[in-house]
C-alpha angles and dihedrals in degrees: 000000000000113000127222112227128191125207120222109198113021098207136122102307095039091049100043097036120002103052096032086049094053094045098054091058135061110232099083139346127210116258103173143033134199133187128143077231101087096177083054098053091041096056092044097049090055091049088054117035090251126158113171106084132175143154089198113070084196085064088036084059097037097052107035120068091214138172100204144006129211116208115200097155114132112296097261097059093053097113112049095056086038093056095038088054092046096048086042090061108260151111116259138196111199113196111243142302078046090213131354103222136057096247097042091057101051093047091056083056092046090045091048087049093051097046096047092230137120121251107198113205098199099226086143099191082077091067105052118107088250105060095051081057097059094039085055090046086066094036096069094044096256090146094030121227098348107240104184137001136195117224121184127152129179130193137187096231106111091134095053098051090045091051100247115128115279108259098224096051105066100113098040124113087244134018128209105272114231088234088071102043114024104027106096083201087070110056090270129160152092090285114049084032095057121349090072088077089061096039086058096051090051090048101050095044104047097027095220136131141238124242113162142016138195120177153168136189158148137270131232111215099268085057097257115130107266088180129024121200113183141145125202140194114222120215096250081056101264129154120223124186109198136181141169134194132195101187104075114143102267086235093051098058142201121320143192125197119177135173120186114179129189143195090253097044135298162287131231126188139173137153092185109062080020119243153126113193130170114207114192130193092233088048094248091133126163133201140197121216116239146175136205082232101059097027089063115116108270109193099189081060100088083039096060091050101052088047093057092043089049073056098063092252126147113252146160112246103203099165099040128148102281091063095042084060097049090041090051095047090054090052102043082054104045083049091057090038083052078051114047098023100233141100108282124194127220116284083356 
């Protein structure tokens, strides 16, 4: 079957990436789109050869007989349309971070649960073959009961978090607007914008939850974090460091360096130099082989994947509900403990 998708939020990122990566396959293809800008829906409708145009998700729902939704509204305004799609019957992928509270978070899982259907967070580092590698590694006990982990993530976007246009996006039909990305106030900031694609990938891969955060950082000059320092305790006693940084060179990239070490051997991962290693106690160590190249970060990725799964198609979610709530509750707790300076716990 080919299934019919609806976009919630036509701005930069569904425009550049979501909608073009759906019409080049052959899985689904977008029917309606839906956005409180009119002028914006109707600019990109016309881009794209959409017909189906709305500025009510609720119509949007009503009207159109759809498998799956993609929500790529600002990060503020994730759960309502969520929760509307999901009630509504269909799949949904909810640009990350997939809430940006606790409770939000964990309302999007319930509702998911309830509804029987499948909710995709796009931290497309989780669905590489790779990855799956590495959470299977752990799976099967190859580093024993993980202890620690190391959890650090960099990105070129100094301009975005200091509310300046994004420079690789001047010749895009939309750029990412400040009030996303650089207003505290909104949920801005180097971790919800961008950690949570590490966290993600920490969480998919080593299954574990977080209980506690402490955290300090620095601010970028609208107020939002530029740099994130934190450390967490899981719930099975584990330790986590984890940092962020928003000022990496533009020709440099974005990169993801994680370390998870248990009580049996370890886990090695980069994307940037590229590399996935296990190192055992007893020296029964396995690689993947890996390249800069293919090891870069692929947004339509996760896209791809979400479109073949509203097909009908088998698939591998490796960034589902359950993991954007654990990821969200990290995040809305590493953001209070930045704030009070304290050691928060999860949901507290």
């Amino acid at each position: 079957m080919t299934a019919r998708l609806g976009v919630v939020g036509t701005g930069w990122w569904a425009t550049f990436n979501h909608i073009p990566t759906v019409q080049a396959g052959q899985d689904a293809r977008v029917v309606a789109l839906c956005d409180l800008d009119a002028a914006r829906v109707q600019q990109a409708g016309d881009h794209f050869g959409i017909a189906g145009r709305y500025g009510d998700v609720a119509a949007m729902l009503a009207a159109e007989r759809l498998d799956g939704v993609m929500i790529s509204t600002p990060h503020i305004h994730h759960t309502a349309p969520a929760l509307a799609a999901l009630a509504a019957g269909c799949h949904v992928l909810v640009e990350k971070p997939m809430a940006t509270t606790a409770a939000d978070g964990r309302a999007i899982a319930a509702a998911a649960l309830r509804a029987g259907k499948e909710v995709l967070v796009p931290t497309g580092l989780n669905f590489t073959p790779w990855s799956r590698r590495a959470a299977e590694w752990v799976q099967a006990g190859r580093i024993g009961a993980v202890r620690h982990a190391v959890c650090q993530m960099g990105s070129p976007l100094d301009d975005l978090f200091s509310g300046k246009p994004m420079l690789e996006t001047a010749d895009h039909m939309f750029r990412p607007p400040a009030s996303t990305w650089a207003d505290p106030a909104k949920a801005g900031g180097y971790g919800w914008g961008q950690m949570s694609h590490a966290l993600a990938w920490l969480t998919y891969v080593t299954d574990l939850t977080f209980e506690s955060i402490a955290c300090m950082d620095v601010k970028s000059p609208t107020g939002v974090d530029y740099y994130d320092a934190a450390i967490a305790r899981m719930t099975n006693g584990a330790t986590v460091s984890l940092s962020g940084a928003a000022t990496v060179p533009k020709h440099v990239g974005m990169h993801t360096d994680i370390r998870i070490y248990g009580t049996e051997g370890c886990i090695f991962f980069s994307n940037l130099p590229a590399r996935l290693e296990l190192r055992r106690l007893d020296g029964q160590d396995d690689a993947v082989p890996l390249n800069d190249l293919e090891a870069g970060y692929d947004g339509a990725l996760p896209v791809r994947v979400f479109a073949a799964l509203c097909a009908g198609k088998p698939v591998v979610n490796a960034s589902n509900a359950a993991c954007g709530a654990r990821v969200t509750e990290a995040l809305d707790a590493l953001y209070r403990a930045a704030a009070s300076g304290q050691v928060e716990r999860i949901g507290g």
